[in-house]
C-alpha positions in Angstrom: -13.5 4.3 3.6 -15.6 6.9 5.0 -14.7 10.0 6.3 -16.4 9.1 10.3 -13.3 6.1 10.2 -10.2 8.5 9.5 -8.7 8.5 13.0 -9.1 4.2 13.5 -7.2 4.2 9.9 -4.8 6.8 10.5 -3.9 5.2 14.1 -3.5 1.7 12.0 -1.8 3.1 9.4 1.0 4.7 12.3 1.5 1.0 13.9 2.0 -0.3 11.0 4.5 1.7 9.7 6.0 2.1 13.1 6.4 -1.8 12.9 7.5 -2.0 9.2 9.8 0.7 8.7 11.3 2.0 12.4 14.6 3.6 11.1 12.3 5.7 8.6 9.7 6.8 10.9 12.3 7.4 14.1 14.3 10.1 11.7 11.2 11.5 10.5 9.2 12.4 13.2 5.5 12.8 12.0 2.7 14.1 14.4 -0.8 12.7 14.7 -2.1 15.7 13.3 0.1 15.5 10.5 -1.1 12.4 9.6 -4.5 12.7 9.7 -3.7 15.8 7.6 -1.6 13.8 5.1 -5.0 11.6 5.0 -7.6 13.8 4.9 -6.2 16.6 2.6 -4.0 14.1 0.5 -4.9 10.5 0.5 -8.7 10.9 0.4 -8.8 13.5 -2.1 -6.1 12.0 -4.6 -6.6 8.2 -4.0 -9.4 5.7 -3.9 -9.4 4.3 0.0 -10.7 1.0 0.7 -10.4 -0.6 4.5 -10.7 -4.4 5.3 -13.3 -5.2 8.3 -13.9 -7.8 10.1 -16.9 -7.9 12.5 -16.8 -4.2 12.3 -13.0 -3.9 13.2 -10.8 -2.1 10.8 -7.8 -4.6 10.0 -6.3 -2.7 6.7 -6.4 -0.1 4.4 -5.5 0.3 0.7 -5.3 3.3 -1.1 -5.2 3.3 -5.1 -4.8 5.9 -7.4 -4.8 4.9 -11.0 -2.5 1.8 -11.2 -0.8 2.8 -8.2 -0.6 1.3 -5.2 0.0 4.1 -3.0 -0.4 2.8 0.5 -1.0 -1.1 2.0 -0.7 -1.5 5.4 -2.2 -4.2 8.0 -2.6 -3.7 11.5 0.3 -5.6 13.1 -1.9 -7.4 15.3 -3.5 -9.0 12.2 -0.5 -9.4 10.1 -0.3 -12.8 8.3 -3.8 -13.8 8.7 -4.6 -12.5 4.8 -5.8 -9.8 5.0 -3.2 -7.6 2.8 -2.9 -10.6 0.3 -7.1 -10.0 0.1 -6.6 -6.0 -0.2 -3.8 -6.2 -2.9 -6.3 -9.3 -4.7 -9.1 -6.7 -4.4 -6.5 -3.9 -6.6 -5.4 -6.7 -8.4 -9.4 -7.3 -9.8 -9.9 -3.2 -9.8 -6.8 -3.0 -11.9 -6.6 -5.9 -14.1 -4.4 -4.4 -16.8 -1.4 -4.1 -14.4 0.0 -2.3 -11.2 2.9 -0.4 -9.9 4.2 0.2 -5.9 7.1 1.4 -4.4 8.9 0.2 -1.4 11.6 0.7 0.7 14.7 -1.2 0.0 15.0 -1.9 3.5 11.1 -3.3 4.0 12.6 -6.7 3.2 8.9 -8.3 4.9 6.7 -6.1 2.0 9.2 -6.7 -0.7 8.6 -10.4 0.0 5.2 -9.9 0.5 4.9 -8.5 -3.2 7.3 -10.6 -4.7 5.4 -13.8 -3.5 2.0 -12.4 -5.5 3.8 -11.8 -8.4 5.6 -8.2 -8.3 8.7 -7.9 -10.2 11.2 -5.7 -9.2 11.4 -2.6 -12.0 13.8 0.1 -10.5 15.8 0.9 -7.7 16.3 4.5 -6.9 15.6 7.1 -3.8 12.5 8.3 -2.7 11.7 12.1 -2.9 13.1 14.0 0.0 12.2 14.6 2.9 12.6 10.7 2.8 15.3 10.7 0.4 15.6 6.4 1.4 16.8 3.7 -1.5 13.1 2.6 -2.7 12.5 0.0 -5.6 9.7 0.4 -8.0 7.4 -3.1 -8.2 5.4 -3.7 -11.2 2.7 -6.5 -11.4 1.9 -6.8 -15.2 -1.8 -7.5 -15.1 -4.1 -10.7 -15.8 -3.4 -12.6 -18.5 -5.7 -12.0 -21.7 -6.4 -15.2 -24.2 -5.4 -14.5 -27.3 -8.4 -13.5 -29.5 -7.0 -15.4 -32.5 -7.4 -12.0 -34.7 -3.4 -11.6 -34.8 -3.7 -8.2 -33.8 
C-alpha cells in the first residue's frame, strides 16, 4: 500500500466492517478521522499492508504483522469474487510456517471464511476493551514440510 491510497483503503475498510460486524461498529462509534488515524499512525507503522487491485481499483486490503493476520477485509461490493481467499493465499505464501487471526464470535461469514481455508479454531475469549466482544483466536499451522529422512 502506499501512503497516496490511505483514504480509498480506510473508506473500504469502514464498509466492510460496517457490513461485517454492525452491532460492533453501531456501539462503537469511530470517526473518519479516527480511522485514518488508527491507519496511518498504527497500521502502517506496525504492520505490513498489502491491497488487491484490479484495473487500478482497490478491492481489499491485508495487513500482516509477523504471523498475524491483523486486518482482512473486502469491499462488499466485491465480496465472494476471490479476492480475500487470494489476499489470505498471498499471507499464506509470506508466512509459510503458520498463522494466527482473531475474530469476532459473532462474524459467523469470516469465521467460515477461515475455517473453509483451513483455520482451526484455538481460543475463545474477549477482545481488549474498548471492544470488550467474545473473539476466537484461529490458527492455520503452516505448509506442510516433507520429511528430510534425517529423523531429526
Amino acid at each position: 500500500m502506499e501512503s497516496g491510497e490511505l483514504e480509498t483503503v480506510v473508506r473500504l475498510w469502514r464498509r466492510s466492517r460496517a457490513e461485517a460486524q454492525p452491532w460492533l461498529e453501531e456501539r462503537m462509534g469511530h470517526t473518519h478521522e479516527g480511522d485514518l488515524r488508527f491507519f496511518g499512525e498504527v497500521l502502517l507503522s506496525e504492520c505490513e499492508v498489502w491491497i488487491a487491485l484490479e484495473a487500478g481499483e482497490i478491492l481489499g486490503l491485508l495487513a500482516l504483522q509477523e504471523s498475524q493476520v491483523e486486518q482482512l477485509y473486502v469491499d462488499p461490493p466485491v465480496q465472494g469474487r476471490g479476492v480475500g481467499s487470494e489476499l489470505l493465499a498471498f499471507a499464506k505464501a509470506s508466512r509459510p510456517g503458520g498463522l494466527t487471526l482473531y475474530t469476532h464470535q459473532r462474524n459467523e461469514r469470516a469465521r467460515a471464511f477461515y475455517e473453509r481455508r483451513g483455520f482451526q479454531a484455538e481460543a475463545f475469549g474477549v477482545s481488549p476493551a474498548p471492544e470488550s466482544e467474545p473473539d476466537v483466536r484461529y490458527r492455520w499451522p503452516g505448509a506442510a514440510t516433507p520429511e528430510d529422512g534425517t529423523g531429526t
